[in-house]
N, C-alpha and C positions, 0 to 999 in steps of 0.2 A: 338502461339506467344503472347508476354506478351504484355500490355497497352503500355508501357516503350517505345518497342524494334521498335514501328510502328514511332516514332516518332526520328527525326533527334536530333544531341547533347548528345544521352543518354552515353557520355563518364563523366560525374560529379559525375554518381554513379556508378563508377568503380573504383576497389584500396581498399584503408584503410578505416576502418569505420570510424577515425576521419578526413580524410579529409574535405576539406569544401564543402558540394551538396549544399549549401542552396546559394551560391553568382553568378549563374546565373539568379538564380529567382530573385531576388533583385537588380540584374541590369539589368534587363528588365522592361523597363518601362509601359509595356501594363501587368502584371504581378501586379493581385490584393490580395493585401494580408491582415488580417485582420485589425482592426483601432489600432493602438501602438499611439497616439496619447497623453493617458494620462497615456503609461505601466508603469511598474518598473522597477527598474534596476533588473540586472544579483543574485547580491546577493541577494536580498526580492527572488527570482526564487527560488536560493539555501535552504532557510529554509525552503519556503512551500517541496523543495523534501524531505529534512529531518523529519519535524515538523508529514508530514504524513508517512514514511516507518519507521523510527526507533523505535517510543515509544513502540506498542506491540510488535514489533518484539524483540526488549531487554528484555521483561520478561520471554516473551517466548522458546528462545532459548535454555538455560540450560534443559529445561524440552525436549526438541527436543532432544537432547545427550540423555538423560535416554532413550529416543526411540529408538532411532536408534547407539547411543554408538557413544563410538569416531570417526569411518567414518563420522559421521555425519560432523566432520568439513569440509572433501573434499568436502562434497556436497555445504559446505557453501561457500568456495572459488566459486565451479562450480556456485551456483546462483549468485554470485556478480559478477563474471565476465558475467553471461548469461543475467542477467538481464540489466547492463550498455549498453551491444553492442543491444538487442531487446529495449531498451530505444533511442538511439538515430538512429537506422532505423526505427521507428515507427515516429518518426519528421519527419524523410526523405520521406514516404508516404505522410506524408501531402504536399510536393509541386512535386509531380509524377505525375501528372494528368495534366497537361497543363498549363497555365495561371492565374489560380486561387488557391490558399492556401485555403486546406480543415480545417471544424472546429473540428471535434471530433475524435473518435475511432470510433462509426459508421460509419462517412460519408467515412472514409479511408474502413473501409468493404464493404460497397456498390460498390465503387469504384474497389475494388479486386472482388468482389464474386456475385455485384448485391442487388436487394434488400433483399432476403432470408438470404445472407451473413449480410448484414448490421443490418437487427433484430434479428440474433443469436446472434451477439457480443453486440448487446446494449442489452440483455436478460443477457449475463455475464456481463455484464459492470454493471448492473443495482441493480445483487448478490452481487458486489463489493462496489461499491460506495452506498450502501444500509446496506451491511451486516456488514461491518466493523464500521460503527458508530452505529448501533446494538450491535457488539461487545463491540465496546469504551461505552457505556451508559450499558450493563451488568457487565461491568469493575468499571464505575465509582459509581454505585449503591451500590455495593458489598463493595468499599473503602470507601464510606462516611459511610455505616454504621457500617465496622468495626470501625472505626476514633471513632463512638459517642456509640461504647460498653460499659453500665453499666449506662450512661448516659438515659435521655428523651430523648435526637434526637435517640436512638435507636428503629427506628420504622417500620424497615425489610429493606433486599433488592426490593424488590418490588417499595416499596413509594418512596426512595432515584434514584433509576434509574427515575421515573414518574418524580422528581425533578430535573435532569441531564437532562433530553431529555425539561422541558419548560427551563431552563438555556441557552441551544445552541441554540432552539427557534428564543431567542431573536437577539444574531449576524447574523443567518443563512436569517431570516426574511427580517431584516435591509436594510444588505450587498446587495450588487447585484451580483461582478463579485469576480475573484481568487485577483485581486490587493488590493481591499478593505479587505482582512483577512490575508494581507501578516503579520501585526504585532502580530498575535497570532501565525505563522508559528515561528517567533524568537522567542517569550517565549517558546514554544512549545520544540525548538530543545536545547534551554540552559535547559531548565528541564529534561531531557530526560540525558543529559551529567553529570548534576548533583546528577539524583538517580542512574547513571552507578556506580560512584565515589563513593557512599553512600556506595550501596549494595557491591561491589568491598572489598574497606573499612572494613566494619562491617564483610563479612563471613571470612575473614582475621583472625580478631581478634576472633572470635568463634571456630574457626578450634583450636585454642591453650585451649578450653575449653570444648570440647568432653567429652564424658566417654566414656567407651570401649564400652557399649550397642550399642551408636550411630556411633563410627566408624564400628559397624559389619553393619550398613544397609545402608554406604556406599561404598558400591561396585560400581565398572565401569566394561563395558565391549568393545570391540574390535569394535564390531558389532553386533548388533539383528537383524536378517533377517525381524524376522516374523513383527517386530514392525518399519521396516526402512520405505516405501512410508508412514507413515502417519508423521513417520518424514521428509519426504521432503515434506509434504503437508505444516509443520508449519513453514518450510524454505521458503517455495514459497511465504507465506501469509509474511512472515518478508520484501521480496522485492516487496512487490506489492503496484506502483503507476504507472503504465503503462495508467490506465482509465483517470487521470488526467492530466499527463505527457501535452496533446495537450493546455489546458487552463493554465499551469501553460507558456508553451510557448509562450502563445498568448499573456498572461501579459507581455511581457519582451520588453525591449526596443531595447537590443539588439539579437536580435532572432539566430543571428548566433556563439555564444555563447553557444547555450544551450549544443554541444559534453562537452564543458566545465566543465557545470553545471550538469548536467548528474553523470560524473564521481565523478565531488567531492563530490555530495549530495550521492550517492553511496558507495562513497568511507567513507565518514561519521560514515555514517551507519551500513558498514560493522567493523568499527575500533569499536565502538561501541558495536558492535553485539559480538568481540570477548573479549571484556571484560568483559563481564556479561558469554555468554555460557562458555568458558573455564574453570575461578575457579568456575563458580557456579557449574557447574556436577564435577569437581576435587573435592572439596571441600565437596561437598554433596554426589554425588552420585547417586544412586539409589533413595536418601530421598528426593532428589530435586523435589521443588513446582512449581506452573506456579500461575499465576506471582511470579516474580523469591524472592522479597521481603518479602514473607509468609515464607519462609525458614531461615531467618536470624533474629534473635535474638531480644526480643521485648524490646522496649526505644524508644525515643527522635529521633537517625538518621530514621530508620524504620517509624515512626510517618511523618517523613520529605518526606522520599523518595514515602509515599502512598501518601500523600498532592499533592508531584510536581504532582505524575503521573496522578492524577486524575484532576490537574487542565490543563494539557497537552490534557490528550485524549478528555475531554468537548472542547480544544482551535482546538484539530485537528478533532473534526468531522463538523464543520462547514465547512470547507475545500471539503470534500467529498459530503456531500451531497449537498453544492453547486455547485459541480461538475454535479451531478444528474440533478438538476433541470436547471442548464444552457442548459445541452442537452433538457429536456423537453420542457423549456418553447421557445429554439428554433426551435425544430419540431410543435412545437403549434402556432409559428409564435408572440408571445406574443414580443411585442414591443411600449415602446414611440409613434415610429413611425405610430403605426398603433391604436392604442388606448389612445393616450395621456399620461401626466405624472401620473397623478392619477388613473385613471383608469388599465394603466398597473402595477402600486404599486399594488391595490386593485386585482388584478388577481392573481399577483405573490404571495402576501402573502398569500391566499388560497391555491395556490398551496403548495407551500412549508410547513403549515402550515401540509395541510393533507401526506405531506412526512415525517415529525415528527411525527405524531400519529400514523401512520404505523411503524418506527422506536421504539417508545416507548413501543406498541404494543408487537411485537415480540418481544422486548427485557425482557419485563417483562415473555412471556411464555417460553423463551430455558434461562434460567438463568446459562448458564454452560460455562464458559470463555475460557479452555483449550480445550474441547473436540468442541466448536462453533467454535475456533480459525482454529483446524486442515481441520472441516468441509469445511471452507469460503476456506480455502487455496488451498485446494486439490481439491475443485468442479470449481472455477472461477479461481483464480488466474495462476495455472498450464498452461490454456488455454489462459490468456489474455498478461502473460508475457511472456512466453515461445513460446508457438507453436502458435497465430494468427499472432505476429507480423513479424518472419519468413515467413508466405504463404503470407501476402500483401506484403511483401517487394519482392519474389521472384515476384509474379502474376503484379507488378507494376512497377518496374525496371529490369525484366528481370532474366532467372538461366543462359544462355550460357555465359553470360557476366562478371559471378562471378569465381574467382579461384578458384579449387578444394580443398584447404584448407579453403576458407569460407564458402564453398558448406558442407563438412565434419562438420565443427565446428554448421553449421544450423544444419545438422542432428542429432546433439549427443543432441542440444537442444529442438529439437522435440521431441526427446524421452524420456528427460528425465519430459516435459512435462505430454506427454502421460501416464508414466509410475505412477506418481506422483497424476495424476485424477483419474486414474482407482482403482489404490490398494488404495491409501488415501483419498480416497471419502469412500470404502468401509470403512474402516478401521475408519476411523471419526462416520461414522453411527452408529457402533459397541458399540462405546464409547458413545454417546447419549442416547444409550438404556441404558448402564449399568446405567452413571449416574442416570437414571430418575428409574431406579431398583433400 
């Protein structure tokens, strides 16, 4: 018998997944829930979802079709709609537990699985909101120093990443919580819409400027077997902000909102998503690059669209690994409260200091954007979006309670989870040797 099923009421999470579970909790008065005192509104919510799921996920896509061919777009429907509905039953967790509103993705695992559950998932939680600004700083290293080719600022990838990770440093430092960096989440998601429009743009007008050499090595195909789970590993990594999802709620003023917010940032994303994969694999083909901007014709727009995106992913990994160290520096107990105001500045800023130098770190030794991209997607993401949020949501409100068409639609998400770790982890691996061969 679930947590849920022992306790009286448990009719609020039953039905639609948009209905509203969250307006018991918050008309009960003995019902403690985090301090909203100084949140943000609904929309500063909506860009931080944007600002961190869409930027890689837009370059990368096109290069997902060369993988997996055009099935790949079904898959892409199946994660946006799989990711929306495990986004907003994964909030729903956090008030399943009694009287108190949980703080993270751990504390809702412990709560399903105990303490062994709770340090497995903050072990993936930790590849995510770790690996991904690893990624964005071997992104942004890579761009600044094509940008300064021919020039003296051409001084490697290497130094320019080293340069990107003390840059975010300085916000990540600073900042404390998710509301203080809601204003880089809006630049963040207007740069992101505006290198779509770029690139969208420019392979337009290149496609009328071909030779026949280059249209023979664009070919499409139907579907690639051998090469589909690591394409839905790069799928998976394009919707993945499920680790965050809890603190960008917590920011919010109005909490009960967030199905709302959920969908549209989502929704965003996914419009987004198919404006760059579509003509960039039509268009390109087989020749198509990751990131999707190395494919389209060099000038001015190209120049513009590496600019936004690298001053994007520097804006969006403060974000993340603020995420990280929130959950840290709350299992460490690290508080105001408990250490003063300086004193807990002076703690935090160590901490977070040596979580950038571990991020730098690593980014300077896997320097490889697409084949890193696949890896992060298919080893964490598969698991943190797909298939845990299903087992807490079942293990804490109950399976007898669910209709068998939601019960069905979990299972197809489980698996395609499952299905997504196993072959595109391998398959990611594969591709880290070669590059580094």
């Amino acid at each position: 018998m679930s947590i849920h099923e022992k306790k009286e009421g448990a009719t609020s999470y039953q039905g639609s997944i948009v209905e509203d579970t969250f307006s018991e909790s918050f008309n009960n008065d003995q019902f403690m829930d985090v301090d909203r005192s100084e949140a943000g509104s609904t929309f500063w919510a909506y860009f931080n979802i944007v600002c961190v799921i869409a930027g890689t996920g837009t370059l990368g896509l096109p290069y997902a079709l060369k993988q997996g061919g055009w099935f790949g777009l079904f898959i892409l429907f199946l994660a946006w709609f799989m990711s929306t509905y495990t986004a907003i039953i994964l909030i729903k967790c956090l008030y399943a537990t009694g009287n108190k509103r949980l703080h993270n993705y751990k504390d809702v695992a412990t709560a399903a699985f105990g303490v062994v559950g709770g340090w497995v998932s903050f072990f993936f939680n930790a590849w995510i909101t770790l690996g991904a600004p690893i990624l964005y700083m071997v992104l942004s290293g890579q761009n600044l120093n094509q940008l300064c080719k021919g020039t003296v600022g051409e001084i490697g990838d290497t130094k320019w990443t080293i340069i990107s990770c003390a840059i975010v440093a300085i916000p990540f430092i600073l900042v404390k919580n998710m509301k203080e960096v809601a204003f880089m989440s809006a630049f963040g998601a207007v740069a992101t819409a505006i290198v779509v429009i770029i690139v969208l743009v420019v392979s337009c007008i290149d496609q009328g400027h071909f030779t026949a050499e280059q249209i023979a090595t664009h070919t499409h195909m139907p579907v690639i077997w051998n090469q589909f789970p690591i394409a839905l590993a790069t799928i998976s990594f394009s919707f993945g902000g499920n680790i965050v999802y809890p603190h960008v709620e917590a920011s919010m003023k109005k909490p009960k909102d967030w199905p709302k917010v959920a969908a549209a940032g989502l929704g965003t994303c996914a419009a987004l998503y198919f404006l760059t994969a579509i003509p960039g694999y039509y268009i390109f083909g087989a020749a198509v690059e990751s990131p999707i901007y190395n494919s389209i014709s060099d000038g001015v727009p190209k120049i513009i669209a590496i600019v936004l995106m690298t001053i994007h992913v520097i804006m969006a990994a403060p974000i993340l690994v603020t995420s990280f160290s929130l959950d840290c520096e709350e299992m460490a107990n690290i508080s105001v409260e408990r250490f003063g105001k300086w004193v807990e500045f002076a703690i935090r800023a160590c901490l977070r200091t040596s979580i950038m130098v571990f991020v730098g770190v690593i980014a300077c030794v896997v320097p490889n954007f697409s084949a890193l991209m696949s890896l992060i997607g298919a080893f964490a993401n598969c698991l943190l979006i797909f298939v845990f949020p299903v087992l807490f949501y079942f293990r804490l409100t109950g399976f007898r309670n669910k209709p068998i068409y939601e019960i069905l639609w979990c299972g197809l998400i489980v698996l395609l989870g499952i299905v997504g770790l196993i072959f595109g982890s391998w398959s990611a691996i594969d591709d880290l040797k070669v590059a580094y061969k």
